[in-house]
Structure formats: C-alpha cells, structure tokens
GUPALUM-845898 format. One record per residue (C-alpha): x, y, z. Coordinates in pm, whole numbers, plus 50000, padded with zeros to 5 digits. Each point is the difference from the previous one (the first is absolute). Last residue first. Layout:
<pts>
XYZ/...
</pts>
This chain:
<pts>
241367154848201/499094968750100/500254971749708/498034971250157/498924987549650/502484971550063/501935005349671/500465038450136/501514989150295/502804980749829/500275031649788/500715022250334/502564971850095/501825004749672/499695034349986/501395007350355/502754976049947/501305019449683/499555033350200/501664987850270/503254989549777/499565029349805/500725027350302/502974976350086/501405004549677/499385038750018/501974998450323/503044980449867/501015035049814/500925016750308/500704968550225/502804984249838/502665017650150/504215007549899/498404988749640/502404988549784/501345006149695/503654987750026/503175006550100/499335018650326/497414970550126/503344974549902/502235022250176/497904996050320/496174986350002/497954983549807/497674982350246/497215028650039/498865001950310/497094981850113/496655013549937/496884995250288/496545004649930/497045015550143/496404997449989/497135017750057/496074994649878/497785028449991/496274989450120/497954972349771/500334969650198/502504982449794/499904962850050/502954981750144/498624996850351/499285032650025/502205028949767/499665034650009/503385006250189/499054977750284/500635025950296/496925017149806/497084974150129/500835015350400/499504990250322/501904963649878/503555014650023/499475020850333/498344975950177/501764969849839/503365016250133/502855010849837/503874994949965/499234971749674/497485019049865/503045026249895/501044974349764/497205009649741/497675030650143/498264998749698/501924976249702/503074986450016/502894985849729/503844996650013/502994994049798/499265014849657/503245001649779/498604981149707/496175005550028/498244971450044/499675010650327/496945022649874/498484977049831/499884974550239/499175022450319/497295016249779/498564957949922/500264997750407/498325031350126/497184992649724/499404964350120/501044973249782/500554972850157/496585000450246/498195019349898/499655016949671/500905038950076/497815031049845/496675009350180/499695037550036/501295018149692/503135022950050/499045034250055/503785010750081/502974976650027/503585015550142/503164984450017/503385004750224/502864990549820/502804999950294/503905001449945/503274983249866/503645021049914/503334995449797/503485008349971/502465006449718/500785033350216/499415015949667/496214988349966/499094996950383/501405038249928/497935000649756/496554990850153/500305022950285/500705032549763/496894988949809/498094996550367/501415028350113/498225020049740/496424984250004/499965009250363/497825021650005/497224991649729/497844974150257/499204965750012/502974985649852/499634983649647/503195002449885/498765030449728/498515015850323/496664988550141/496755027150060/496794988250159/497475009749818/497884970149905/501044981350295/498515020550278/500674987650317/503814990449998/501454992050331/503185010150124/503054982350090/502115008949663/503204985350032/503395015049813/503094990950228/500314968349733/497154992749807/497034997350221/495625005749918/501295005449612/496574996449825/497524978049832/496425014149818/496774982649921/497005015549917/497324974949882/497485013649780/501594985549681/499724959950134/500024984549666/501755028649779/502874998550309/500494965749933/501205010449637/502695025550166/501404974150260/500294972949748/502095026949839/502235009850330/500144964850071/501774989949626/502935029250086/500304981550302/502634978349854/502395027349946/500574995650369/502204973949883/499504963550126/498974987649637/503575008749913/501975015250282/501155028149809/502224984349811/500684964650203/497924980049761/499694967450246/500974961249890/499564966150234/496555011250031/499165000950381/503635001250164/500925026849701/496435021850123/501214994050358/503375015849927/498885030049832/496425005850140/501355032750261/500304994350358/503715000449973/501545008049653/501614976049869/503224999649753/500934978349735/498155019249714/499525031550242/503005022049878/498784993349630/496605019850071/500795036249888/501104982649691/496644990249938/499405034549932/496235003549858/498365025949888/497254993649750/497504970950213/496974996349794/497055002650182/496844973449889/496574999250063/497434972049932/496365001550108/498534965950004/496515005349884/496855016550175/500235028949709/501275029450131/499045031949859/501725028549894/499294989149595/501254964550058/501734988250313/501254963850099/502774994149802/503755012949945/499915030550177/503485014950015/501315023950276/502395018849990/503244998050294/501365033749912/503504986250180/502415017350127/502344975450260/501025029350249/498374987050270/498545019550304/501215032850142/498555019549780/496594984849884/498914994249641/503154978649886/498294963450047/496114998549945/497574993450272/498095031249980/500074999049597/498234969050005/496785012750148/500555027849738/500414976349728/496894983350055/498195035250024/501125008749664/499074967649887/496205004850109/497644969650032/496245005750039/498704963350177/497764981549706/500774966450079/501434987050391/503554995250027/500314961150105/503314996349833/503425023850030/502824988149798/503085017150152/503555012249827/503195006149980/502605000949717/502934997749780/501684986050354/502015019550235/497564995150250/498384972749905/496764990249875/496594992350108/497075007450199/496754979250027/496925018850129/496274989050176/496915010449995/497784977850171/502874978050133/503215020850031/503654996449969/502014987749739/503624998250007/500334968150258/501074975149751/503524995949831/
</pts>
C-alpha cells in the first residue's frame, strides 16, 4: 500500500493499525544536534489522546511513546527517527456490527473495492488512530522551525461559532475543546454528550493561525506552500474542505476590494509565504458512526476536539519542510 509517507525534505512514514500491536512513523530528514525532550513528546501526544476530554471517546489509552532510533543523549542525530505507540485497549468486539456493514462517507467500502480485504475494527489504517504518527512528526518539525507559533481552533461546531478576530496569539485563552474563550467550556461538554446519547453526530470549522513565519517558503509551481498545507491538511481522515485568507468569500468580491489589500491572502502570494500571519480554515464532516452502533461503541459524537492538534502538526510538518528547502538554497529568511 503506498501513499503513507509524506514529505520531501523532511519527510514521515506512518504505520500500523488501529487495533493492531502497534503504530508508528519513521521520520527522516531531522536535522543533527536539535535538543529532544520525551516529556515534551508525550505531551504533544497527550492532546490528541483518546479518554482526556469529556464528551469525546471513551477508548483509554496512555498512548507512550517509544523512540526506537534517531536520538542519543537529548539530541537527534540526522538519522531516521523511529517511534512506536503500542495500542493497550482494544475492543474489537465493539467493531463486529460493521464487518458487513458500511458506513457512508467513511473508507469501509472503498478500502474492500481497493484491496479485496479491509480490517473493519476500528477502521484499520482508516482509524483516526492513524494520526497518532502526525502528532509526532508534528513534534520533531517543531525542533526545525521552533519560533513558529502555530495554533488551530473551533471557528463552528454546531450553534458554537466564534466570529471574532484574534490579535494577540500568545494570550489568547482556548477551553479544553479549543474554543476561543473559557465560557462556554460547559455547554460544550453537555453538547458533546448528548450528540453522544442521542447516537448522533456533528462537523465544524478549524480555523488556523501562523505567527512569524519565515518570508520565502513555497516551491512554485507544484508545490506552492498553499498547496503542500492543503495536502497535509486534507490528508486528514474526516477533512472535507481547505482555504486560506478570505478563501470562498473572494468569490462575492471585487478586485478593488480583494487586491487593495496583501492580507485578504492569508500570508500567502503566489504560493510563497510573504512573512505576515497566514490564515486558513478547514472544514470536518460529521462523524459517520452514528445510531446504535455510535451508542455501542467508542466513538467520538465529533472529531474536531482532538483533530485540532493533528491539524496543528500537519502545518508545522509542511512549514519545516519548506523552511529546510530554503535553507539548502542559502535564501533562508528569517
């Protein structure tokens, strides 16, 4: 099966199952010498992990991370980095209703078209387990790129929207689901599980935030930065839909408003970062388990709250890669 790795100048290859022994991601193209913490591995991890968030999936898992290669002494060493999770609470059971049965707009029937054979618990390779191997490419890109803030949000989830704007990144406040915001923390739990006991589900809007990105990064014309972000981040099982700046609102206004101003591009021109705050947004479908088989099992009634620090390593994986194409020109702008 190809299509796991992703990447040119760093780049990672994920593997495993979701009710496997294991997943993991070899990571190559780390630069040497980079300080490397396990504690703050894990953390990165912890934010996507099942069982933290009420509301969410009640699968428990510690989800610990194992570094195989790469990393001597806090250091890495320029080789493949290797890290495994090992998967310690599974139910396949959970799955047995959905060994003949589809679920619509989910990879269960297209996977058996493909392959001829799928592992239906948990989806397999098609499990948001998967993303596990993101979150850790997510953390080692970060040592390349480490003055780059990045930070994704809830923008829509249901009747919860934030319209605002936010101006001042490095204290802005976000609830546990990553709202902007610490009021409505409450009904969003109470939100979440009735979606949970109704056996129902919900989508929304990531919105995502760069700060003091380098000037410069994008490789015209294939793989321009707008397009390689748009990659990763619809890579992302239950992604639907990717803008950046004013995005589909360009499409009700006129050049003189649009073109008056180098911000209505979201920090992006012509594929190549310009150096200002780049914006994007992203679209989540609902979840597909839904009904008595959502109720059953160990579902979550929404994706978005832990898909966010997926998304967050997505852009920062594309960020270092493009930043360390820059670097090989000599033209790194920082």
């Amino acid at each position: 099966m190809r299509g796991n790795s992703f990447g040119k100048m760093i780049s990672m290859t994920s593997f495993g199952e979701s009710h496997g022994e294991a997943l993991g991601v070899v990571i190559d193209g780390v630069p040497p010498g980079l300080d490397f913490s396990l504690s703050d591995l894990q953390a990165a991890l912890d934010k996507r992990a099942p069982g933290k968030i009420e509301g969410t999936t009640a699968r428990k898992e510690p989800d610990t991370a194992e570094v195989l290669s790469g990393v001597m002494d806090g250091k890495t060493l320029g080789t493949p980095i290797a890290v495994i999770v090992r998967n310690t609470n599974q139910r396949s059971q959970d799955y047995n209703k959905l060994k003949e049965n589809y679920r619509p707009g989910h990879a269960d029937k297209t996977t058996m078209h493909k392959y001829g054979i799928r592992d239906h618990r948990g989806g397999g390779r098609s499990s948001g387990r998967e993303t596990l191997a993101r979150v850790i490419g997510g953390y080692f890109a970060s040592l390349v790129i480490p003055n780059v803030l990045v930070k994704g949000y809830i923008s829509k989830m249901g009747d919860f929207e934030f319209k605002g704007e936010i101006t001042d990144l490095k204290n802005q406040k976000f609830d546990n689901y990553h709202f902007p915001g610490l009021e409505n923390e409450e009904k969003i739990k109470d939100y979440l599980l009735k979606l949970k006991k109704d056996g129902e589900s919900c989508g929304g809007r990531v919105s995502i935030i760069v700060d003091q990105c380098p000037v410069g990064l994008g490789e015209p014309a294939f793989d321009k930065l707008k397009a390689d972000l748009a990659k990763g981040i619809l890579s992302i099982g239950a992604c639907v839909a990717f803008s950046f700046g004013l995005g589909e609102k360009m499409a009700d206004l006129p050049g003189s408003i649009v073109s008056v101003d180098a911000k209505n591009f979201g920090g992006i021109e012509g594929g190549i970062s310009n150096g200002e705050r780049i914006l994007m947004n992203c679209v989540f479908k609902p979840t597909s388990t839904i009904g008595e088989k959502a109720k059953e099992g160990r579902h979550d009634p929404c994706i978005i709250p832990r898909a966010i620090p997926v998304v967050e390593a997505m852009v920062k994986f594309v960020l270092a890669d493009h930043y360390l194409r820059q670097k090989a020109y000599g033209l790194s702008n920082e």
